[in-house]
Backbone as JSON Lines, residues from 0, in Angstrom:
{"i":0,"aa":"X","n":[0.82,-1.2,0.0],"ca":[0.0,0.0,0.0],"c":[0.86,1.26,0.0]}
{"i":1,"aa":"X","n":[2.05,1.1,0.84],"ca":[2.91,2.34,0.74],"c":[3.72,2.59,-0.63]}
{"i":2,"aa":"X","n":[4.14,1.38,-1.12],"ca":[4.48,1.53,-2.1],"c":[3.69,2.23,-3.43]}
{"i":3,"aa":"X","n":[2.19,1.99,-3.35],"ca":[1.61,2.49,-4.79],"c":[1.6,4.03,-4.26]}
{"i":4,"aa":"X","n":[0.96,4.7,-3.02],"ca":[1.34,5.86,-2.58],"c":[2.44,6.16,-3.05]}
{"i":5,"aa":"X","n":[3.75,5.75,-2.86],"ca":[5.05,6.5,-3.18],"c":[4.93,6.82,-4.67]}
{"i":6,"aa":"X","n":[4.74,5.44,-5.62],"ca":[5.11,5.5,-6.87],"c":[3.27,7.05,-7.21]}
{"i":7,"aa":"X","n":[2.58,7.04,-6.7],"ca":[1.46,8.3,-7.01],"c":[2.51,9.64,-7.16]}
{"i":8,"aa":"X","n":[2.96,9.46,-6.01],"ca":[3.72,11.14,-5.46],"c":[4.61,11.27,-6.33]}
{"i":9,"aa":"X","n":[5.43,10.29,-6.87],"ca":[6.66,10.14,-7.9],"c":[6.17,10.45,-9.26]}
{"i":10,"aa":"X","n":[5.0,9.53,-9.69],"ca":[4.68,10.0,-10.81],"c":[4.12,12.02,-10.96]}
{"i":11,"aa":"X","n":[3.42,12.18,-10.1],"ca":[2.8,13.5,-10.06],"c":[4.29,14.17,-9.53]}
{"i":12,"aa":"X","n":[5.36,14.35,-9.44],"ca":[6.27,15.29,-9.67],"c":[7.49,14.88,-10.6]}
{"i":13,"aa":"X","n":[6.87,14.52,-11.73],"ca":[7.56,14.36,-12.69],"c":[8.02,15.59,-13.31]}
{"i":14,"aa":"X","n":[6.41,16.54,-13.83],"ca":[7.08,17.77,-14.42],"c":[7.72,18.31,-14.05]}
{"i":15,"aa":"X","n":[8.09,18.0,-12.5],"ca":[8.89,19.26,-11.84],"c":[10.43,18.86,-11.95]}
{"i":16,"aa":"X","n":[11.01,17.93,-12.7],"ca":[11.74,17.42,-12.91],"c":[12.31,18.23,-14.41]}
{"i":17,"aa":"X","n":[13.44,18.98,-14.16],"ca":[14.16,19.87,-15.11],"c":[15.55,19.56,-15.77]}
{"i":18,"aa":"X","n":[16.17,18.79,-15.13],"ca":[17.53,18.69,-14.85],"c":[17.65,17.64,-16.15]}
{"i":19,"aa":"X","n":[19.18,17.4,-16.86],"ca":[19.14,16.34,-17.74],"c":[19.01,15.01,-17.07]}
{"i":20,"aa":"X","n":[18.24,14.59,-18.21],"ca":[17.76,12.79,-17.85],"c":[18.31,12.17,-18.34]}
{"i":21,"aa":"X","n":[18.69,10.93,-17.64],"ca":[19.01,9.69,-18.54],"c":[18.11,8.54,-17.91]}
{"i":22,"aa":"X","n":[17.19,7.89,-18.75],"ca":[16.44,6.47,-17.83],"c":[16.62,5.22,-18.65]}
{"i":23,"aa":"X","n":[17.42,4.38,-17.91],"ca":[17.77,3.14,-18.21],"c":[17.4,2.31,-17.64]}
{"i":24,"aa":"X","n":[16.81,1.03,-19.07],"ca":[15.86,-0.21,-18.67],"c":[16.31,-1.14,-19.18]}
{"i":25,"aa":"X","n":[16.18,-2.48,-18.71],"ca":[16.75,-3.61,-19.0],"c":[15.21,-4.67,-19.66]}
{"i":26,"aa":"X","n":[15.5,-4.63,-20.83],"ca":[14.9,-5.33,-22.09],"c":[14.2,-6.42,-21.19]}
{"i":27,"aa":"X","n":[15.05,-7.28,-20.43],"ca":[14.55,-8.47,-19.75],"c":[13.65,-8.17,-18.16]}
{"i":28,"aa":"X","n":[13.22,-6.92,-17.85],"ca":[13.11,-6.63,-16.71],"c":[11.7,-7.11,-16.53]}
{"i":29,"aa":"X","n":[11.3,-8.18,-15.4],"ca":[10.27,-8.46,-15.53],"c":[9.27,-7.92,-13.75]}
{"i":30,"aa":"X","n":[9.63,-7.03,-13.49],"ca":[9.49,-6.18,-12.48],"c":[8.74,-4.75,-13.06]}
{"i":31,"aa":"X","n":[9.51,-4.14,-13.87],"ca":[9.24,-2.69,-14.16],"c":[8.7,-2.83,-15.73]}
{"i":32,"aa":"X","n":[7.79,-2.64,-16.02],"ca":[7.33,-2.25,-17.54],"c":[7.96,-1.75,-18.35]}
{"i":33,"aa":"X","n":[8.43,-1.54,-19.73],"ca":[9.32,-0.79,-20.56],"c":[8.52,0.37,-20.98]}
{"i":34,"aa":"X","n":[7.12,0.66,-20.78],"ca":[6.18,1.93,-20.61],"c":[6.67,2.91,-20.0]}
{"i":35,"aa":"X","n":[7.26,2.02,-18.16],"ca":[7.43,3.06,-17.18],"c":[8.28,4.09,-17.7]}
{"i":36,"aa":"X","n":[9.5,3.36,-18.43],"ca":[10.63,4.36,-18.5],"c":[9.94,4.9,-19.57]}
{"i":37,"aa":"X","n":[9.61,4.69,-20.45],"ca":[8.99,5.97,-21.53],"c":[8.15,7.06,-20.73]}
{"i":38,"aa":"X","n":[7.0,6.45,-20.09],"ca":[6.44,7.47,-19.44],"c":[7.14,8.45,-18.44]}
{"i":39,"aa":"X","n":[8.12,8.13,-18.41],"ca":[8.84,8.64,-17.21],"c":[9.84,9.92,-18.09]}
{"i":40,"aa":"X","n":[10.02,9.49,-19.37],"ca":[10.42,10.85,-20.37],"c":[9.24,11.43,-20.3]}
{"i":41,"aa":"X","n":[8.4,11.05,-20.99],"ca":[7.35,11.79,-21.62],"c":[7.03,12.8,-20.33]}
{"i":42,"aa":"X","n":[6.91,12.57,-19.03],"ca":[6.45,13.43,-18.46],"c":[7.46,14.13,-17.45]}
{"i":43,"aa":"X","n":[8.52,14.35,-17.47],"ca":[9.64,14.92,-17.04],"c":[9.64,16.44,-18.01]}
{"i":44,"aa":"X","n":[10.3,17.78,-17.16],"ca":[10.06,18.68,-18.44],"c":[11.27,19.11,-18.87]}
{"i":45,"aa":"X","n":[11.87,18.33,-18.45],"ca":[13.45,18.72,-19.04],"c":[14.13,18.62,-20.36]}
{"i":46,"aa":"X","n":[14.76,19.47,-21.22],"ca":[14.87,19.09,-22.77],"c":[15.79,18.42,-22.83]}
{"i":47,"aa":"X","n":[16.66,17.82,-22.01],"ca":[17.62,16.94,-22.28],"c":[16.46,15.13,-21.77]}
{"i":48,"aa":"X","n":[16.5,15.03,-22.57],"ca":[15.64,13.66,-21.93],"c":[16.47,12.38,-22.86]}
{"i":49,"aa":"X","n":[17.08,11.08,-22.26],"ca":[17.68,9.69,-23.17],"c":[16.9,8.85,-22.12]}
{"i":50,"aa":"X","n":[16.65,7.63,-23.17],"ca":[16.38,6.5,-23.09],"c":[17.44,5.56,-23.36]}
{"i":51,"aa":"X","n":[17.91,4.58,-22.37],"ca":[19.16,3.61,-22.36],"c":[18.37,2.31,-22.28]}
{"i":52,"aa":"X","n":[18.14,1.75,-23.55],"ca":[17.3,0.27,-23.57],"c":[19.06,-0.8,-23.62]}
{"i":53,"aa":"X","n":[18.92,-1.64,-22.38],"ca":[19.95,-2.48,-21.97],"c":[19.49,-4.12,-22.21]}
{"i":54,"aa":"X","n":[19.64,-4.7,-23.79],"ca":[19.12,-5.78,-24.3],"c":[18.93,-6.81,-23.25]}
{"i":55,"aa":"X","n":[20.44,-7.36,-22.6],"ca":[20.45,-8.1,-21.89],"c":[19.91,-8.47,-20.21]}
{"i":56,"aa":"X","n":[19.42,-7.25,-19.62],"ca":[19.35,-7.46,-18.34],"c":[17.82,-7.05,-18.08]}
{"i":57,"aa":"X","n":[17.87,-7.43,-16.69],"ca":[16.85,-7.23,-16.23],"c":[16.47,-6.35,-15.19]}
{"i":58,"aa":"X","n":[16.05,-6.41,-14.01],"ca":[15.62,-5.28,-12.98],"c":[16.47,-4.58,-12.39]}
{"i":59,"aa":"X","n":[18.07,-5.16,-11.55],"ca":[19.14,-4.56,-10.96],"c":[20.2,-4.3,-12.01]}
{"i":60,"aa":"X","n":[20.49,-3.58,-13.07],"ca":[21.15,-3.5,-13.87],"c":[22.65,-2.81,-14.16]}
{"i":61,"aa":"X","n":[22.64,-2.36,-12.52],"ca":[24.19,-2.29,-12.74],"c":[25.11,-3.82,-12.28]}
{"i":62,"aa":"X","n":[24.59,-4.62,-11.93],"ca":[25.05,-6.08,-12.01],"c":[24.56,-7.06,-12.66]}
{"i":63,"aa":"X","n":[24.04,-6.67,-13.49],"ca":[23.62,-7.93,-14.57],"c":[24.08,-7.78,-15.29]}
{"i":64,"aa":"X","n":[24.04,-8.55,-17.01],"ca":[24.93,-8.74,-18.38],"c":[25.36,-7.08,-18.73]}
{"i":65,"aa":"X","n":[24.35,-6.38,-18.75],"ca":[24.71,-5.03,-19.33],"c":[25.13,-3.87,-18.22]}
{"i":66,"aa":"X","n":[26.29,-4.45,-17.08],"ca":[26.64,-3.32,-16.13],"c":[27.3,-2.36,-16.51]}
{"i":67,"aa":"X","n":[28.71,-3.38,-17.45],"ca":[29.69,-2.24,-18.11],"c":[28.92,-1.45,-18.79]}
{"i":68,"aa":"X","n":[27.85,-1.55,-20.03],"ca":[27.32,-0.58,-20.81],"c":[27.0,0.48,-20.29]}
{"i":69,"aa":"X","n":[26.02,-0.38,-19.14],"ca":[25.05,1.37,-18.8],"c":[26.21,2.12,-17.98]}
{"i":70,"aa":"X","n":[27.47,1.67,-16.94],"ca":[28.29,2.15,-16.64],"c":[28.93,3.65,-17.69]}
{"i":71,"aa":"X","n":[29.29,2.53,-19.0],"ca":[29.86,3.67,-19.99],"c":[28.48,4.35,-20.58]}
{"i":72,"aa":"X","n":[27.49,4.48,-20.58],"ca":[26.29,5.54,-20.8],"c":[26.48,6.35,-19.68]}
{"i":73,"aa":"X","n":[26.11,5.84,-19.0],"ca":[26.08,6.77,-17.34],"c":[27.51,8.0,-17.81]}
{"i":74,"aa":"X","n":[28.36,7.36,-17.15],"ca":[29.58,8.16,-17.91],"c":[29.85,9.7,-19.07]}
{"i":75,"aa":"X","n":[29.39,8.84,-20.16],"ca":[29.12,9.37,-21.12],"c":[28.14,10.66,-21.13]}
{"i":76,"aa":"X","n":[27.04,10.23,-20.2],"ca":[25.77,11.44,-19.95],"c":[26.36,11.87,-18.96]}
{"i":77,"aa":"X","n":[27.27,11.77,-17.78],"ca":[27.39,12.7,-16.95],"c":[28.4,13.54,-17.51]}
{"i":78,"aa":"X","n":[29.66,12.96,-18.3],"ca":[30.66,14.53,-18.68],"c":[29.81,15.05,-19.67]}
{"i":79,"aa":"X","n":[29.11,14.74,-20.19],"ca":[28.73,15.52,-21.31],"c":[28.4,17.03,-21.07]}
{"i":80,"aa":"X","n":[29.16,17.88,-21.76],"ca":[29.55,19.29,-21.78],"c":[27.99,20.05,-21.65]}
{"i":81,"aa":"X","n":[27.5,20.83,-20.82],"ca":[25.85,21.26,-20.74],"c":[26.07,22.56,-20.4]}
{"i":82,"aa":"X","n":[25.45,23.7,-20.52],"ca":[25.45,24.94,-19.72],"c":[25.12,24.77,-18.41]}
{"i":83,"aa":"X","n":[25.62,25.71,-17.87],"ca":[25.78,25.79,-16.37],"c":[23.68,26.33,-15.99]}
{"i":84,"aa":"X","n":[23.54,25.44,-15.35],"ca":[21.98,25.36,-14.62],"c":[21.88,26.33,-13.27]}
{"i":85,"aa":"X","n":[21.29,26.67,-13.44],"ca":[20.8,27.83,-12.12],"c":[19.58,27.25,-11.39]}
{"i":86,"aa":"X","n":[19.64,27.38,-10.71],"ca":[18.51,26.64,-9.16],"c":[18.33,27.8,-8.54]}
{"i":87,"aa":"X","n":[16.84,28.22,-8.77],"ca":[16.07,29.09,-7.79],"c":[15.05,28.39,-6.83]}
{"i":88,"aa":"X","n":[15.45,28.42,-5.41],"ca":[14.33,28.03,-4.66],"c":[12.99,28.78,-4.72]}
{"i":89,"aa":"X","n":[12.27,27.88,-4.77],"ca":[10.54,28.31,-4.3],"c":[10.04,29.14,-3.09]}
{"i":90,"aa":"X","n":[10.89,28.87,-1.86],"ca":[10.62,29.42,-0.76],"c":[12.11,28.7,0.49]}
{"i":91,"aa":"X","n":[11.81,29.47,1.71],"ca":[12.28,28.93,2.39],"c":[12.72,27.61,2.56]}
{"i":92,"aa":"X","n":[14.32,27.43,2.92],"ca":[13.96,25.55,3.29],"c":[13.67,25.16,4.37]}
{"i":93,"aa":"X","n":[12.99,24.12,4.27],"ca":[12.42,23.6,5.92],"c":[13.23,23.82,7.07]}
{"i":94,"aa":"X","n":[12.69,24.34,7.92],"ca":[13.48,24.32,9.18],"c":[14.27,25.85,9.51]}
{"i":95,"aa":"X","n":[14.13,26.55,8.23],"ca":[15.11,27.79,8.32],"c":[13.41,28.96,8.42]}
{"i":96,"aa":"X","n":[13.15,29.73,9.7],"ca":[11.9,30.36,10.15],"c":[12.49,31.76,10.74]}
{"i":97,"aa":"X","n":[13.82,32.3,9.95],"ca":[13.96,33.3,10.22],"c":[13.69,34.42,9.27]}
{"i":98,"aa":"X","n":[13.77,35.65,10.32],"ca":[12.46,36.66,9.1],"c":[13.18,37.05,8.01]}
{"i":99,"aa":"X","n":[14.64,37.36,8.1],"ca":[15.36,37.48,6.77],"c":[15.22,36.49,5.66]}
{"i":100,"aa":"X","n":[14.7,35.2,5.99],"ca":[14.41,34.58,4.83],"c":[16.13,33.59,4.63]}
{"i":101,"aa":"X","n":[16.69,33.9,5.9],"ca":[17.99,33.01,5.95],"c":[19.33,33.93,4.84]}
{"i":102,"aa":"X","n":[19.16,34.83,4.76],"ca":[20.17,35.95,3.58],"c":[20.86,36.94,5.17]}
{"i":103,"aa":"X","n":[21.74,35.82,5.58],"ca":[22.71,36.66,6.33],"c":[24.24,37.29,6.05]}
């Protein structure tokens, strides 16, 4: 029961998801749907969005047949050269209730 709750809250803050993506699935995964990870582009709003389809494996996929691959994807998508991203908070962060707004 907690689990379909979590995966609700996960799906419904997808759009808020900006940052580059990479979502990698293992062809043989008989746990997770090969939908999920599509849906999981489709509703992310970030313009960098990849799909890493990993023929050989299945659900834990950095130790199954295709570890090295997605290793060298992973890799590959993290140096990859991007403009520098700016992060504006929404509001206060939790726990910080001072009136300056924490700008000392």
């Amino acid at each position: 029961h907690q689990l379909v709750r979590l995966q609700r809250r996960v799906r419904a803050g997808l759009p808020r998801v900006g940052a580059p993506i990479l979502v990698a699935h293992g062809r043989l995964d008989a746990t997770a749907a090969t939908a999920d990870a599509q849906q999981i582009l489709r509703r992310v709003s970030s313009p960098e969005r990849e799909l890493c389809w990993l023929p050989n494996s299945g659900h834990v996929l950095p130790v199954d047949h295709d570890g090295p691959e997605l290793a060298r994807e992973l890799g590959d998508f993290l140096t990859r050269p991007r403009p520098a991203l700016r992060y504006v908070a929404d509001s206060q962060p939790p726990g910080d209730r001072r009136s300056d707004g924490g700008n000392r």
